[in-house]
Every structure is written in C-alpha cells, then in structure tokens.
C-alpha positions in Angstrom: -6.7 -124.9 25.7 -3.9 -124.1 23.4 -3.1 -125.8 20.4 -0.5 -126.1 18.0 -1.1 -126.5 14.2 1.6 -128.6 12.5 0.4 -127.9 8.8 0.8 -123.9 9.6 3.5 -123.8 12.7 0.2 -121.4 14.2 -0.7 -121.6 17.8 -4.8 -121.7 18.1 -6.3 -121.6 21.3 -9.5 -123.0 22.0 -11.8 -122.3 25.1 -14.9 -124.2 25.8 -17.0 -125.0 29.4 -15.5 -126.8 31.9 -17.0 -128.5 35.0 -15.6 -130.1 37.8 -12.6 -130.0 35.4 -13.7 -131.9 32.7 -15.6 -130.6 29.3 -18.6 -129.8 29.7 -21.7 -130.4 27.4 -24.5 -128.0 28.1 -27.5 -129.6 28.7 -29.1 -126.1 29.1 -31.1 -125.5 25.9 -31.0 -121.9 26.7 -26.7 -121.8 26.5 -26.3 -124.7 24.3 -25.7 -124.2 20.4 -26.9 -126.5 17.2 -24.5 -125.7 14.2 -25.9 -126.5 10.4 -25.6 -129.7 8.7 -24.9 -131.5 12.4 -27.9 -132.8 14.6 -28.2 -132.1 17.9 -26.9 -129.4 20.4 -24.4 -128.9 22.4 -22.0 -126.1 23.9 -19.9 -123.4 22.2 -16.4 -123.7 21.3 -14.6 -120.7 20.7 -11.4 -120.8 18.4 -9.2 -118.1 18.1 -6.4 -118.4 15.5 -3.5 -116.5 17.0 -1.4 -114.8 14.3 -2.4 -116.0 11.1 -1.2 -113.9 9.0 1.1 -116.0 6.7 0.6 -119.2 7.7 1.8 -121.2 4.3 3.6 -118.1 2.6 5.2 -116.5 6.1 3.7 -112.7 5.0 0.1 -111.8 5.1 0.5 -110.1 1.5 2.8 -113.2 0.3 3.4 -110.7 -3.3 3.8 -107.4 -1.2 1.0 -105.9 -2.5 -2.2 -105.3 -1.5 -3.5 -106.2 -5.4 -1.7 -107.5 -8.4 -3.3 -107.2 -12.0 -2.9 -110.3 -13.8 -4.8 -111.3 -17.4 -7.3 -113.6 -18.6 -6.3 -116.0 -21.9 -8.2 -114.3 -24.4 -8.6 -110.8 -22.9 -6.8 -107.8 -23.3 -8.7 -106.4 -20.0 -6.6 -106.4 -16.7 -8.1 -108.3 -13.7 -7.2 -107.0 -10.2 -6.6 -109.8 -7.7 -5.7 -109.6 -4.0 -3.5 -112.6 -2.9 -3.6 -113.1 1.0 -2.5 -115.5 3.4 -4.0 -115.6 6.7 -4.8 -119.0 8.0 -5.2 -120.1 4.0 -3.6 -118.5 1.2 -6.4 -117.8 -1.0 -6.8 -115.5 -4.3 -9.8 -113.0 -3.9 -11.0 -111.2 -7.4 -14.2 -109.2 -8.0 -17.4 -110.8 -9.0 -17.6 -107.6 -11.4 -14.1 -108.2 -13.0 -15.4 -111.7 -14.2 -18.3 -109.7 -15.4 -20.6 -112.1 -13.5 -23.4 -111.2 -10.5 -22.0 -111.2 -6.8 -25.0 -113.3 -6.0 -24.5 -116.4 -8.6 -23.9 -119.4 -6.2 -21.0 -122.0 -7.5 -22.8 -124.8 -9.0 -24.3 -121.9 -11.5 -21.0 -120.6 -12.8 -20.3 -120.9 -16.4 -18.1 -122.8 -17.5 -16.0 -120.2 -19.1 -16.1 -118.3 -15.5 -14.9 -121.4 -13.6 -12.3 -121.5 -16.4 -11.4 -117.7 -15.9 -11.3 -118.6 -11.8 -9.0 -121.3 -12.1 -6.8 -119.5 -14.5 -6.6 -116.4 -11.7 -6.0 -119.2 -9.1 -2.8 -120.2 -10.8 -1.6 -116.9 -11.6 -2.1 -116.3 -7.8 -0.4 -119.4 -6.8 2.6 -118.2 -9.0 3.0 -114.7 -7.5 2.6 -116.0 -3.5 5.7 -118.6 -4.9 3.3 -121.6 -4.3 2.9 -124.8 -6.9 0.0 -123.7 -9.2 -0.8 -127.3 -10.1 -1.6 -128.1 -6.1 -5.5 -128.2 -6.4 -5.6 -127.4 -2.4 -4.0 -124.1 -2.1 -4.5 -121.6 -2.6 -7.9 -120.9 -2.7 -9.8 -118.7 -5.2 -12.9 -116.4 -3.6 -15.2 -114.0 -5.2 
C-alpha cells in the first residue's frame, strides 16, 4: 500500500498479508509477531520510507556539512555536531564530547548534560534554518 505523508510531502509504502483481498491477521504463531509494550500478536507490517532524506529541511545535510562545531556556554572546547534530516531532522553529538558514558540512559543525565543537550539542540535547529524554540524538532541524539 502506498502512502502519502502530509507533515513531510514523503511517499511511504507499506506492505502487509493479504487474504482473499482483505488484511490479514496471522493466526499462525509460528509467522505472527508481538512488538514491546503492546499485548498480543499479530502479523508483520513492513514500512519503507521512500526518500527521506530532507523531509522538513529539503537536503539530508540541511547545513551542507557533514559536521558543524558549535560551543557550549561556559566552555572554550569545540563540540562537533552532525545535523541531519532524514525522516526527522535531529542533531547527533558524541557521548564523549559531553564528557559523559555512551551507556548512561536519559533519566540519569545530569542536569548540566541535559542543559549542554538542549543548548546543542538549538544551535542545531539554527544552522538547519529551523525555529530553535519549537520543542518538537529537531531532535537531539547521542
């Protein structure tokens, strides 16, 4: 099935079991699928996102480069980020350049990291020409 997504102007296309032309829901426990956090199982659903290379910016490197350096308030130590837009536009830094473990999970950031992330979100925001006070996009990752 294709799809077209409005908020991106993408075309996703979707492709799941059919039978006797309807969708089918696997009752074969062997084929059928559970995904976390939903009970039950049922069958797969592929999604392939057709081009999404700047979907919100219109170029997957929205700046034109592959990295930008940008600093942190307070720092006089230059943080390499990687602004991309593919699907999302999202800011990717280094776990190492906030000088915290690639393993530390979200809820245990300190607060002067979640600070420093939100502070390389905006600057990222700001280079891809996107509003830096929008809280949805884009999207910091580590």
């Amino acid at each position: 099935m294709s799809l077209w997504n409005t908020n991106t102007n993408k075309k996703i296309n979707a492709t799941f079991p059919v039978k006797d032309g309807q969708p089918w829901l696997s009752d074969d426990s062997e084929r059928a699928i559970s995904v976390d956090g939903i009970s039950g199982k049922a069958s797969r659903i592929t999604v392939d996102y057709l081009e999404p290379g700047g979907a919100r910016t219109g170029k997957l490197f929205p700046t034109g480069n592959k990295f930008d350096v940008v600093s942190l308030p307070g720092s006089d130590e230059p943080v390499r980020i990687t602004c991309l837009d593919c699907t999302n536009p999202t800011v990717y830094v280094q776990a190492s350049s906030l000088h915290v473990p690639p393993t530390l999970l979200p809820d245990e950031f300190p607060s002067t990291t979640l600070q420093q992330l939100e502070h390389l979100r905006m600057s990222g925001a700001r280079l891809m020409g996107l509003d830096p006070t929008a809280q949805s996009q884009p999207k910091i990752a580590l």
